[in-house]
C-alpha positions as CSV (number, residue, x, y, z in Angstrom):
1,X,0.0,0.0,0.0
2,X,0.9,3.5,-0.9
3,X,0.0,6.8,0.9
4,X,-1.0,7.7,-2.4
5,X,-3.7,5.4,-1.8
6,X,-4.7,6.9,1.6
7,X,-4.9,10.6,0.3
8,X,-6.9,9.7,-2.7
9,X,-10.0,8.5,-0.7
10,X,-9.5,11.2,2.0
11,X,-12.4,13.3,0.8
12,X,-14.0,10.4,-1.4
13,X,-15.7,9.0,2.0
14,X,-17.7,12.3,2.2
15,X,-20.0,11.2,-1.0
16,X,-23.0,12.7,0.2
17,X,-26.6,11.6,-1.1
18,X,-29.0,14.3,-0.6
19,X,-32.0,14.3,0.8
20,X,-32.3,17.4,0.0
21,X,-33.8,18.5,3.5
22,X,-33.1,21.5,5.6
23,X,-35.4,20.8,9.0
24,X,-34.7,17.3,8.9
25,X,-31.2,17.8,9.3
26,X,-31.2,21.1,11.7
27,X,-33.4,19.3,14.6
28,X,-32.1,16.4,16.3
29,X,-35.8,15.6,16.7
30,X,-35.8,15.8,12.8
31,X,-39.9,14.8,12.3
32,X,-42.2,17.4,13.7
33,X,-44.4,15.5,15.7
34,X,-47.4,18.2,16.1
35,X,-50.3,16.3,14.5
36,X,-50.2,13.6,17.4
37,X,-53.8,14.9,19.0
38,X,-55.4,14.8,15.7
39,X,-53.9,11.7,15.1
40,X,-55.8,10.2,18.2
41,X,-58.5,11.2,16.1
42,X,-58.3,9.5,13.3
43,X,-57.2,6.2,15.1
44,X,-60.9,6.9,16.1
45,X,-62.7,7.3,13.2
46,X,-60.8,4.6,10.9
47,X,-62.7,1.8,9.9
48,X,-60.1,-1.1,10.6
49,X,-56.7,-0.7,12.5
50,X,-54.7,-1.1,9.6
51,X,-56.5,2.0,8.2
52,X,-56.1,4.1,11.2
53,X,-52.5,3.4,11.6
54,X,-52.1,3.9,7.0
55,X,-54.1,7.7,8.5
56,X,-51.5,8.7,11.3
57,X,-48.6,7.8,9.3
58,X,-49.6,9.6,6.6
59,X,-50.8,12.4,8.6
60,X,-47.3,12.4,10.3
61,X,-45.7,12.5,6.8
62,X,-47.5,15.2,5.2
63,X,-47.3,17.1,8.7
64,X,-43.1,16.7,8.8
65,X,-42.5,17.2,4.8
66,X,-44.2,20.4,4.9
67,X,-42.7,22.2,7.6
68,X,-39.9,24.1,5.2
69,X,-40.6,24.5,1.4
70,X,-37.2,23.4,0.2
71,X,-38.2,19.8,2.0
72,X,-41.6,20.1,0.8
73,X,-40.4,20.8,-2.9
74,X,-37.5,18.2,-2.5
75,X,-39.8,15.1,-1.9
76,X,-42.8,16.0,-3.5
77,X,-43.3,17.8,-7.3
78,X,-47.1,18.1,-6.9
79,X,-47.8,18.7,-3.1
80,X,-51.8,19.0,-3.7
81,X,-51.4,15.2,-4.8
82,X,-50.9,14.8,-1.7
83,X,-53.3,17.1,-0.2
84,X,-50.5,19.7,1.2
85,X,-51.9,23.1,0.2
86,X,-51.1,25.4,3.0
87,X,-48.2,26.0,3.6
88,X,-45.5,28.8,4.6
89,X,-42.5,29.6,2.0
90,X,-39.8,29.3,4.0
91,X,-36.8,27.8,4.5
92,X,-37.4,27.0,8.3
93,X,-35.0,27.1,11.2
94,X,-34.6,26.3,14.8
95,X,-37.0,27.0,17.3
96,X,-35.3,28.9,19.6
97,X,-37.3,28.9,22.5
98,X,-38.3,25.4,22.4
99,X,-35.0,24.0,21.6
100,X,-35.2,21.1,24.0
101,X,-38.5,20.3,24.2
102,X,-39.8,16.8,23.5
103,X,-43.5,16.8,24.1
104,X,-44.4,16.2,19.8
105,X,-41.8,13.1,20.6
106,X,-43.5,11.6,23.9
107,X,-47.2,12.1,21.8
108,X,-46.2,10.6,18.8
109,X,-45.0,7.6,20.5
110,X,-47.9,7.0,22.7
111,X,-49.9,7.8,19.7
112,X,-47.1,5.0,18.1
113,X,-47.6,2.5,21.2
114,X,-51.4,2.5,20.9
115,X,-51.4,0.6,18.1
116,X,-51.1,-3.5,18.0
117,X,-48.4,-4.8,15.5
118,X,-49.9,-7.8,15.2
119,X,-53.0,-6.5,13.6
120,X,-50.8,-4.8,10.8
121,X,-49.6,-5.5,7.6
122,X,-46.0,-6.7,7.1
123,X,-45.5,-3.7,5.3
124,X,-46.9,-1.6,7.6
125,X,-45.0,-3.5,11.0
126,X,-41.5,-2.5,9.1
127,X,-42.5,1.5,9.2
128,X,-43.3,0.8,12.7
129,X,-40.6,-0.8,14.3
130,X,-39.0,1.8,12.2
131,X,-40.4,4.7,13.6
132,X,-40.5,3.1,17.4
133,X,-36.8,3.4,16.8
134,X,-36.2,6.6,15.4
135,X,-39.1,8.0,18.2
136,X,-37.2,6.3,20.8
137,X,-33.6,7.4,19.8
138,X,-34.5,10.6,19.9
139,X,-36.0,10.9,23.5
140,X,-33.3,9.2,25.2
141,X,-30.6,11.3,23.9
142,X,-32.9,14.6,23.3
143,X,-30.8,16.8,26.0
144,X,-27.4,17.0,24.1
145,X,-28.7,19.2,20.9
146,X,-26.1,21.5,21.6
147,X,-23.4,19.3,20.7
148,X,-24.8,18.9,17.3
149,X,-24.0,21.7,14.7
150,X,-25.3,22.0,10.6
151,X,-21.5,24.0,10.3
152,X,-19.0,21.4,9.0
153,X,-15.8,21.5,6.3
154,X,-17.3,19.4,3.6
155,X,-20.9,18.0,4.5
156,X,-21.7,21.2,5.8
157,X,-25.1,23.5,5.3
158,X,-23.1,26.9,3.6
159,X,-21.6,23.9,1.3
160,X,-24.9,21.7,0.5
161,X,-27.2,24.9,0.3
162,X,-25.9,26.5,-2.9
163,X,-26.0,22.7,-4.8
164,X,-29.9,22.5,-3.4
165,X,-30.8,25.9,-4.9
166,X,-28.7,24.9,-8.1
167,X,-30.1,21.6,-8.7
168,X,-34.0,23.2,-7.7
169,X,-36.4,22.1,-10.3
170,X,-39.0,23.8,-11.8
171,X,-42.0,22.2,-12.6
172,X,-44.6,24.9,-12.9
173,X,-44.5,28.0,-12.6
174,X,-45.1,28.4,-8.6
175,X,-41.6,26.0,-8.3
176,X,-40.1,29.2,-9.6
177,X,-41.9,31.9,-7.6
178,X,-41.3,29.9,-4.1
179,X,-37.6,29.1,-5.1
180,X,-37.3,33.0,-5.2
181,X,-38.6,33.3,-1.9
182,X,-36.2,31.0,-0.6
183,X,-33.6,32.7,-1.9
184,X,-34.9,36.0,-0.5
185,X,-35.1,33.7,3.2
186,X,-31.3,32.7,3.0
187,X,-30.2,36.0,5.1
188,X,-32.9,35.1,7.5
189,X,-32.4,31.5,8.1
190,X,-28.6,32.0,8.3
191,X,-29.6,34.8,11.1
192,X,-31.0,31.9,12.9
193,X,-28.4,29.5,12.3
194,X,-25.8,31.8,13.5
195,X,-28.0,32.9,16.6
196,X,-28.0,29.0,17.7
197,X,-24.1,28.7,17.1
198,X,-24.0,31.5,19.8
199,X,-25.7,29.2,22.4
200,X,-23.0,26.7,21.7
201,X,-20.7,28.8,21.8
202,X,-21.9,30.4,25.2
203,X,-21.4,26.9,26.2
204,X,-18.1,26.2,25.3
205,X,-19.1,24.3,22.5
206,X,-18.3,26.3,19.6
207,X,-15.9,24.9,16.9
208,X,-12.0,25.5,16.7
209,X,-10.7,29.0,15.1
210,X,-9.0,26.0,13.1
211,X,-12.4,25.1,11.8
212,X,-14.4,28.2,12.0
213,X,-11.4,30.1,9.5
214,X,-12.0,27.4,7.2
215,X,-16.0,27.9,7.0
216,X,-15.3,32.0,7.5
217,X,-13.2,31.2,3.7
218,X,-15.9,28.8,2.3
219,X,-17.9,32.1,2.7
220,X,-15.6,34.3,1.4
221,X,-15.1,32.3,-1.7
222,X,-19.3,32.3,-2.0
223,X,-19.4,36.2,-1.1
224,X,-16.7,36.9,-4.1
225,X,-18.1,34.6,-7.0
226,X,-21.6,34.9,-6.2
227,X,-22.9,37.9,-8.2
228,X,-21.9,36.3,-11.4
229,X,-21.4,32.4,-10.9
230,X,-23.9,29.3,-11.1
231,X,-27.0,31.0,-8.9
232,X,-27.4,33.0,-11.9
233,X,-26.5,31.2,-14.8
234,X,-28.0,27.7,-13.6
235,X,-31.4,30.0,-12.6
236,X,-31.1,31.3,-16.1
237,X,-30.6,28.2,-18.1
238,X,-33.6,26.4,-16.6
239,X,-35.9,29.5,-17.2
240,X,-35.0,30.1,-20.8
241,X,-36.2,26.0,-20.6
242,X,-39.2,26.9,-18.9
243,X,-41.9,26.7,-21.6
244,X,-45.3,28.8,-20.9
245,X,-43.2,31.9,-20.1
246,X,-43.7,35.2,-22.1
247,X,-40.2,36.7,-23.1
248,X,-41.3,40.0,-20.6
249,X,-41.6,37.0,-17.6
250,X,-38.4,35.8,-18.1
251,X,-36.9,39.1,-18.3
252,X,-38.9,39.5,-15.0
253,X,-37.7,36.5,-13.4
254,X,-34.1,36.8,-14.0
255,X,-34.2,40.3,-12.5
256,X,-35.7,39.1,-9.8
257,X,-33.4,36.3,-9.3
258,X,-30.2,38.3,-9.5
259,X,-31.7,40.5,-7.1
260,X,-31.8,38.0,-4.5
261,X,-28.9,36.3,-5.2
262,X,-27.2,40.1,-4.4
263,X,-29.4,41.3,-2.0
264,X,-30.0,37.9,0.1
265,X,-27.7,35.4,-0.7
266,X,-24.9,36.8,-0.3
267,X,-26.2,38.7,2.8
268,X,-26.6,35.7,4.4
269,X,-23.2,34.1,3.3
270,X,-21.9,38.0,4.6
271,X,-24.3,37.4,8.2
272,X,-22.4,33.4,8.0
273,X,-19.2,35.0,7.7
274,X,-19.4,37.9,10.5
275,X,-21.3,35.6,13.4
276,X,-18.7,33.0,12.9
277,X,-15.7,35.5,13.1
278,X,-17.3,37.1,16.2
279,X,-17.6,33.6,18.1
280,X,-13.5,33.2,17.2
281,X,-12.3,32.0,20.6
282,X,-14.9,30.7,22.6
283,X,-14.6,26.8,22.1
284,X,-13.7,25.5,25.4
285,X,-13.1,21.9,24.4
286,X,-10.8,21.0,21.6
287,X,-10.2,17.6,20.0
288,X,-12.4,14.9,19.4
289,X,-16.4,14.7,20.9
290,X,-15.5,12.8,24.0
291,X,-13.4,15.8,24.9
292,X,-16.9,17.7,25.7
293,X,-19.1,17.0,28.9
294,X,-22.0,14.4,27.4
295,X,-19.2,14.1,24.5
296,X,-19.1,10.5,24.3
297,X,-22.6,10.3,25.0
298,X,-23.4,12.1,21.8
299,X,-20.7,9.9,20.0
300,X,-22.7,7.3,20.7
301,X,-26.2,9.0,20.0
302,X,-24.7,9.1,16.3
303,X,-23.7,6.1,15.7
304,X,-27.1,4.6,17.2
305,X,-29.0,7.3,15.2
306,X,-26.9,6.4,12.0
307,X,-26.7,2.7,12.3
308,X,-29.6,1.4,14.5
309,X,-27.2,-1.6,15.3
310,X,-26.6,-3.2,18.7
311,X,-22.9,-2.7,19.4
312,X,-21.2,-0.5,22.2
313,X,-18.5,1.3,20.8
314,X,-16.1,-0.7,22.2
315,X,-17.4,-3.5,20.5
316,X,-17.5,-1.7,17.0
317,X,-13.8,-0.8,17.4
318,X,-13.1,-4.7,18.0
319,X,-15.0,-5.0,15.3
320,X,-13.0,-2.7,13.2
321,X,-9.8,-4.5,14.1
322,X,-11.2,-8.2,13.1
323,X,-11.7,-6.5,9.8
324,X,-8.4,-5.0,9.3
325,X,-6.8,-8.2,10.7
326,X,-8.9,-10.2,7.9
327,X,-8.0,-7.5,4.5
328,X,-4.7,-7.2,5.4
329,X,-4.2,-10.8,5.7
330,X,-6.5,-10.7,2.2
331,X,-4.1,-9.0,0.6
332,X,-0.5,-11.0,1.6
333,X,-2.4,-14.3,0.4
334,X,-3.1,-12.5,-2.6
335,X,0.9,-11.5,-3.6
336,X,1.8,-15.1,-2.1
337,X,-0.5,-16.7,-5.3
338,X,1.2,-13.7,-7.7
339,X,4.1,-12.0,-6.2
340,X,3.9,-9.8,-9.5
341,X,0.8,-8.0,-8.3
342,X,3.0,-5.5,-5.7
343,X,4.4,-4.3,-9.4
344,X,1.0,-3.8,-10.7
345,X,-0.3,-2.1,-7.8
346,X,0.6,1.6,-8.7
347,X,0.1,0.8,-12.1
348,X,-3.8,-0.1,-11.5
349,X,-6.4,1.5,-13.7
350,X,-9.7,1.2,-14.9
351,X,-10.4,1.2,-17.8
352,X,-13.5,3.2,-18.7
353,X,-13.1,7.0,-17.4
354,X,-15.9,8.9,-19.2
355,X,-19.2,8.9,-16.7
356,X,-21.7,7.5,-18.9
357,X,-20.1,4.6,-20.3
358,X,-19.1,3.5,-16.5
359,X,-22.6,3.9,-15.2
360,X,-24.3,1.7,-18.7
361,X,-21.1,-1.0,-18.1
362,X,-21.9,-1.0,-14.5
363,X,-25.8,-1.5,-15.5
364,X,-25.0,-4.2,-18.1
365,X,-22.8,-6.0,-15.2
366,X,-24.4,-5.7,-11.8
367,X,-28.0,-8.1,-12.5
368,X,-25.9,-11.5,-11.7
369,X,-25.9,-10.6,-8.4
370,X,-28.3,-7.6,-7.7
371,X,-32.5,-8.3,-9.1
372,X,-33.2,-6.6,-11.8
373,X,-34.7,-2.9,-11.7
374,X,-36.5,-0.6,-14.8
375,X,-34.9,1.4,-16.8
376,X,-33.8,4.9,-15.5
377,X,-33.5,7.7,-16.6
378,X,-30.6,9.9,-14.7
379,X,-28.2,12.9,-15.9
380,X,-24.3,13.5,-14.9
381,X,-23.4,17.5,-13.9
382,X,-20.4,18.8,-12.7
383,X,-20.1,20.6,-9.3
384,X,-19.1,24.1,-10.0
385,X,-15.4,25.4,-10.0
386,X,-15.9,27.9,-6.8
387,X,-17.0,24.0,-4.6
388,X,-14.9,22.0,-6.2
389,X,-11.7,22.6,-3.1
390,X,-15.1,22.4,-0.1
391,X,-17.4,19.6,-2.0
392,X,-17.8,15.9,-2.1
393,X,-16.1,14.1,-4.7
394,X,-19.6,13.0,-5.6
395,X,-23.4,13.0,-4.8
396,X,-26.4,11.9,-5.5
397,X,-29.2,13.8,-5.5
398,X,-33.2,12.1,-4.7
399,X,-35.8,12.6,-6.6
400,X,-39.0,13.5,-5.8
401,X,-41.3,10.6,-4.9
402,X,-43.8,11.5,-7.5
403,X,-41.1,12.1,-10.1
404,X,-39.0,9.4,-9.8
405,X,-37.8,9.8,-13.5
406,X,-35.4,13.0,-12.4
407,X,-32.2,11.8,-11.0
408,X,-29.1,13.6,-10.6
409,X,-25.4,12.6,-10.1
410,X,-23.0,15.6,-9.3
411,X,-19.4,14.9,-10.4
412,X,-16.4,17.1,-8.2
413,X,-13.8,17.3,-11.0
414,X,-11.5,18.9,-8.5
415,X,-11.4,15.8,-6.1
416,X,-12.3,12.6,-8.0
417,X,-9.2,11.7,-10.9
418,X,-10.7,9.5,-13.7
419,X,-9.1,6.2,-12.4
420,X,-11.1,7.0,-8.8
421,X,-14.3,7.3,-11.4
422,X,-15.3,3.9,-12.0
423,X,-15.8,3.2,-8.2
424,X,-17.2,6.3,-7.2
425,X,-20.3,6.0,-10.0
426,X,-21.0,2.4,-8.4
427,X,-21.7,4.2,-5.3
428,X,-23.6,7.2,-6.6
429,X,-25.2,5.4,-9.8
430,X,-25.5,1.2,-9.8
431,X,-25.5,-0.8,-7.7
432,X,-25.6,2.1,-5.4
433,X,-27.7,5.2,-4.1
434,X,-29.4,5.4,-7.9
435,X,-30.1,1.9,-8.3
436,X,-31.3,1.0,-4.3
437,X,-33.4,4.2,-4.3
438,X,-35.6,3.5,-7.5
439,X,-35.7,-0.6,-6.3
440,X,-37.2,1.2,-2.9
441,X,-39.2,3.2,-4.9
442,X,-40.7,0.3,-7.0
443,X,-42.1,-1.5,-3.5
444,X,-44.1,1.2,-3.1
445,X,-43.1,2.0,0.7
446,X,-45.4,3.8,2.9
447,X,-44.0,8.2,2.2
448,X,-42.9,8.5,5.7
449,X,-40.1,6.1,5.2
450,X,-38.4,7.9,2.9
451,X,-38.0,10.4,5.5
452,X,-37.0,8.0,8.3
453,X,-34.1,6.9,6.0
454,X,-31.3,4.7,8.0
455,X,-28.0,6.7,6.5
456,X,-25.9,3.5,7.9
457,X,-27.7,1.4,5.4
458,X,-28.0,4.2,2.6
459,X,-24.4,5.1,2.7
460,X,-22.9,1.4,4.3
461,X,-25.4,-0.4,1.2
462,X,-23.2,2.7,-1.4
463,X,-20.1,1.6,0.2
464,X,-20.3,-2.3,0.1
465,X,-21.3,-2.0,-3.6
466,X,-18.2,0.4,-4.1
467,X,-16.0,-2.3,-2.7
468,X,-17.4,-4.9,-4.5
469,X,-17.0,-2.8,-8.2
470,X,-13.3,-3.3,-7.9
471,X,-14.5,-6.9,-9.9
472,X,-15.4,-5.3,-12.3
473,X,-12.2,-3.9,-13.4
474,X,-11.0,-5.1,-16.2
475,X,-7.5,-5.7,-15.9
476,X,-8.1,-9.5,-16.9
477,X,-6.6,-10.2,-13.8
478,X,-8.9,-10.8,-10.8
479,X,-6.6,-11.5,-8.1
480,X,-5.2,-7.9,-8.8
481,X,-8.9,-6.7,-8.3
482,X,-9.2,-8.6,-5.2
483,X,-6.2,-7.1,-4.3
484,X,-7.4,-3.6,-5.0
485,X,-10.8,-4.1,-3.2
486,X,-8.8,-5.3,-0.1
487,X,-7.0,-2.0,-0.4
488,X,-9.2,0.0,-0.2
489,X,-11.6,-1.9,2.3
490,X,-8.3,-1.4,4.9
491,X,-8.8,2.2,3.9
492,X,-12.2,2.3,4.8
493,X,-11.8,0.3,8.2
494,X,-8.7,3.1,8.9
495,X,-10.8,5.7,9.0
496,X,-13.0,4.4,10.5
497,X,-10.9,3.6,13.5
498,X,-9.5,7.2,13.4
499,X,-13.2,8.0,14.1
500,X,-13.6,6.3,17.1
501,X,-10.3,7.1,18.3
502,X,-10.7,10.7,17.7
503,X,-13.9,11.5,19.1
504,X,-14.4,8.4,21.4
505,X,-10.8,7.5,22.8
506,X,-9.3,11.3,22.7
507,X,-6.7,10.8,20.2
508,X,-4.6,13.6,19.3
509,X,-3.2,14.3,15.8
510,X,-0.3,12.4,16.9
511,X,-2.4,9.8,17.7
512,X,-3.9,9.5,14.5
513,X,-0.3,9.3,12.7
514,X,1.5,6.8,15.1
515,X,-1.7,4.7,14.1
516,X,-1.7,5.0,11.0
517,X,2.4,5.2,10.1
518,X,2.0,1.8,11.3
519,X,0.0,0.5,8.4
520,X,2.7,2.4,6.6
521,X,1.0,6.0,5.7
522,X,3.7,7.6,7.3
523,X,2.6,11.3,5.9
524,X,1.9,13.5,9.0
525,X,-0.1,16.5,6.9
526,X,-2.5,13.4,5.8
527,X,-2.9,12.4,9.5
528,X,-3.7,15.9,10.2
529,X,-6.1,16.3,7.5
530,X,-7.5,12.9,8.9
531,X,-7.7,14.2,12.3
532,X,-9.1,17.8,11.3
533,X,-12.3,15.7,9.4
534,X,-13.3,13.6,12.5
535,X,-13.3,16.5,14.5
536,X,-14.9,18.7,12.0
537,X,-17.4,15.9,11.2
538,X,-17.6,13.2,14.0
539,X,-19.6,9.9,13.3
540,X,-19.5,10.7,9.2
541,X,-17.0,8.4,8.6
542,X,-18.8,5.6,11.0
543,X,-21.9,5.3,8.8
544,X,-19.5,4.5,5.7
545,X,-17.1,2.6,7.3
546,X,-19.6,0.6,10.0
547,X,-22.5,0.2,7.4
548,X,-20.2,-1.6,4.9
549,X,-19.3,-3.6,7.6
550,X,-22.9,-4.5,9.0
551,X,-23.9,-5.7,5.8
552,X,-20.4,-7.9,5.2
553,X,-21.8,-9.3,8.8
554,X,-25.1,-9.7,7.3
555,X,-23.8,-11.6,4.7
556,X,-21.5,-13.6,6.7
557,X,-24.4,-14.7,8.9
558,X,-26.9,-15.7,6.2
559,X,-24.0,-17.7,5.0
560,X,-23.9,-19.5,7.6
561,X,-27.3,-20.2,8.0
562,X,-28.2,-21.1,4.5
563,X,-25.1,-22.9,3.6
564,X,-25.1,-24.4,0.1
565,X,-28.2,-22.8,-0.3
566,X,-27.0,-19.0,-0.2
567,X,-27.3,-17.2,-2.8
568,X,-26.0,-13.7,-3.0
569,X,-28.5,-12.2,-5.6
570,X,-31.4,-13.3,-3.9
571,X,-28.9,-11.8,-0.4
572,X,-29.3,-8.6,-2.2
573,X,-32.9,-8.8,-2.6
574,X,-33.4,-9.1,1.0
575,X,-31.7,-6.5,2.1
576,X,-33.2,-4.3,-0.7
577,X,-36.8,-5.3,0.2
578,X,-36.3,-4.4,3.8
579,X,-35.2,-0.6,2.6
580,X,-33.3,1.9,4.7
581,X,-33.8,0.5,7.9
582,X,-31.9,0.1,10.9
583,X,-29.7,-3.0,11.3
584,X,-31.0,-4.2,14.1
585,X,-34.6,-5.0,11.7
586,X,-32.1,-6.4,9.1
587,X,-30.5,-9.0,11.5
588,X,-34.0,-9.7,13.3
589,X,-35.8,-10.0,9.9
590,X,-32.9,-12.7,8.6
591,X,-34.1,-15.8,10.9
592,X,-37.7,-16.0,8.8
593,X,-35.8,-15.2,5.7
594,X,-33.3,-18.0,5.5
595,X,-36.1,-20.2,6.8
596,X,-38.1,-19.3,3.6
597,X,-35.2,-20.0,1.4
């Protein structure tokens, strides 16, 4: 291995699939559980149990997707469909004053609890014990939102919120008069954002100056290119698209638009800017999470939230090790068979590098082992220049539930080489987040688990299939592909120890290169980098890292209980059929499977 290797998948583990949701990911509460009285209600009034419990789940979804517009529009194209018609324009925020309140939590699960599984569907049993979960998650660790903050160096809100307005689509002509008065919002809602940082940071809890200059930049960079850079052109593009428009409208709108991009955007990126300059100075507790009071607690509220698996820590960091034990030991019975592979190592390629012909080879490869899905239609874009040094390497973007047919993949030319390509399109396109959303889609799930997503299975399910692309590869040598997949799976386990050990064991920088060196990476500014992310980002990492993992012990244990009989396509279907839950359901839900089979 090469630290070569090491830097190139530094910022590639920060794919990021969007769900394209503002509210949901400022509250740690994430579903706003106000509709739990009326609920009781229509529990009342339902003609069988299974139709009073199809009302409150729907209620609840309609209730939580509407409570900004840039969730509402990110889910749903035609919210009357759906019979969402009221609604504020608004980009949303935290409440203030209710910050840790829980009461919408506590009714919703009562509301949750009065209901008897047994009398559901088997449909409608998974979006419970999914939401019994999430519900009870959220209560028991409900008093540490401080410790949580939207302000990050790559997955962070001032870097997601200028893709979301980008990639906002316009389907009639209100899409386009409410996406305006988002814009006009952003000074607003960053005002908010900013006012909560100060009630971390009156805690202590505020981020390093090391951090906060790098986000204060981030801004900086926004504030300088905004007035002429892909707000405006991208706005203008999809107007002069937009058929039904007079030539005076789009005039009209485009003023409009570059008014608020002026006049609000960059306000708010200026407000951004200024609060986190002013709250320079006041973090308290450097290093890793554990190095907060509640610190570790919270570490472990994210993985839990992230995962919905089982383990303590300690017992995910053993697993970690067992992992790293068995790829590293992959990979010297490997060069044993070919002791010429260590030659081909650096020379490894694959060899498609243009994005579309990787994503139709990968779709004329994958249905050996993966069941067959419908056609799809998707499109590849390019993150623009001014992101490409803060963004993801890739992502994904959702489509609406009611326009399935729009899917996105955003391409960072500035951190993903064409060699890295092949790989990172299995995650984003197929087998990955493209592929397992539509075959989610075609079960026809109940709305509300869309929202519920497990991001351990959405991003673990991207990663194992990432892994498993290095087959494809063709070098016409497979043991070098094996080799290559091993590689990087001891990647993916590094990083994720570095995780725990930063923001659960307390490890330094230092730390994180005496680890490291020892696998060989023996480049300090890389351990640095390392450590900066995990503190920047705790518990990211974990949900790649620990979710490929839980589904290789997935595998591993349906193996063992089918035998002979295993089969890994119809493996995959299992898992798929289940969705994005927690893999605590997935283990539970095996037992009845490998009886069937």
């Amino acid at each position: 291995m090469k630290t070569k290797k090491l830097i190139s998948i530094y910022r590639k583990l920060a794919c990021l699939l969007l769900v394209l949701s503002i509210t949901f990911s400022l509250n740690g509460c994430s579903l706003p559980f106000n509709l739990a009285k009326n609920n009781s209600t229509l529990s009342q009034s339902a003609g069988t149990e299974n139709e009073a419990f199809s009302d409150f789940i729907y209620q609840l979804f309609c209730d939580a997707v509407s409570s900004d517009t840039l969730t509402l529009h990110s889910f749903i194209q035609t919210p009357s469909n759906y019979k969402i018609t009221d609604y504020d324009v608004t980009l949303g925020g935290y409440d203030l004053e209710n910050l840790d309140g829980t009461t919408d939590l506590t009714e919703c699960l009562t509301t949750l609890n009065s209901f008897s599984k047994d009398t559901l569907s088997e449909k409608q049993r998974i979006t419970y014990e999914q939401l019994k979960i999430f519900l009870e998650t959220q209560l028991e660790y409900s008093d540490l939102y401080l410790l949580g903050s939207q302000l990050s160096t790559t997955i962070g809100i001032q870097v997601q919120l200028p893709i979301i307005f980008a990639e906002y689509k316009f389907n009639e002509k209100k899409d386009i008069d409410e996406y305006l008065l988002l814009l006009q919002d952003t000074d607003e809602y960053y005002s908010n954002l900013i006012e909560f940082e100060k009630l971390r940071a009156a805690k202590g809890y505020f981020m390093s100056d090391e951090l906060a200059d790098e986000i204060i930049t981030q801004c900086q960079t926004f504030i300088d290119t905004a007035s002429a850079g892909y707000l405006i052109t991208t706005f203008n593009e999809k107007i002069d698209a937009f058929s039904g428009l007079s030539d005076e409208e789009k005039i009209t709108y485009k003023h409009t638009n570059t008014d608020a991009v002026n006049n609000h955007m960059i306000k708010a990126y200026t407000i951004l800017r200024d609060g986190l300059a002013s709250l320079r100075g006041s973090c308290k507790y450097t290093g890793g999470l554990c190095n907060f009071p509640d610190g570790t607690k919270y570490f472990e509220f994210l993985l839990k939230e992230n995962l919905g698996w089982s383990k303590s820590i300690d017992q995910f960091d053993a697993l970690l090790d067992s992992y790293l034990t068995y790829y590293m030991t992959g990979m010297q019975m490997l060069m044993l068979k070919d002791n010429s592979l260590l030659d081909k190592f650096d020379t490894f390629t694959f060899s498609l590098t243009e994005p579309g012909a990787i994503i139709e080879d990968l779709k004329g490869r994958i249905f050996e082992n993966y069941p067959d899905i419908p056609e799809v239609n998707y499109s590849i874009k390019y993150i623009d220049k001014s992101l490409e040094d803060y963004a993801s390497p890739a992502m994904y973007f959702t489509p609406q539930i009611d326009n399935l047919s729009e899917n996105s993949i955003y391409i960072n030319s500035g951190a993903t080489s064409g060699n890295e390509l092949y790989p990172t399109l299995a995650h984003e396109g197929y087998p990955g987040h493209l592929y397992q959303t539509q075959y989610f889609a075609s079960k026809n799930p109940e709305p509300l688990r869309y929202i519920m997503a497990s991001r351990g299975y959405v991003e673990g399910w991207a990663t194992y299939v990432e892994v498993s692309s290095y087959e494809y590869a063709q070098t016409d040598n497979p043991l070098l592909n094996s080799l290559m997949a091993y590689n990087y799976a001891t990647i993916l386990c590094l990083y994720g120890k570095v995780d725990i050990g930063v923001n659960y064991k307390g490890w330094t920088a230092d730390d994180v290169y005496n680890y490291i060196s020892a696998y060989g990476f023996n480049d300090k500014s890389t351990a640095q980098d390392m450590y900066k992310s995990m503190v920047s980002e705790p518990g990211n990492y974990s949900k790649y890292v620990l979710g490929f993992l839980g589904f290789n012990e997935l595998k591993k244990e349906a193996q063992n209980k089918l035998g002979s009989n295993f089969n890994l396509k119809n493996f995959h279907k299992y898992v798929l059929d289940y969705g994005s839950v927690p893999f605590d359901m997935l283990f539970n839900g095996l037992e009845a499977w490998a009886f069937a089979n």
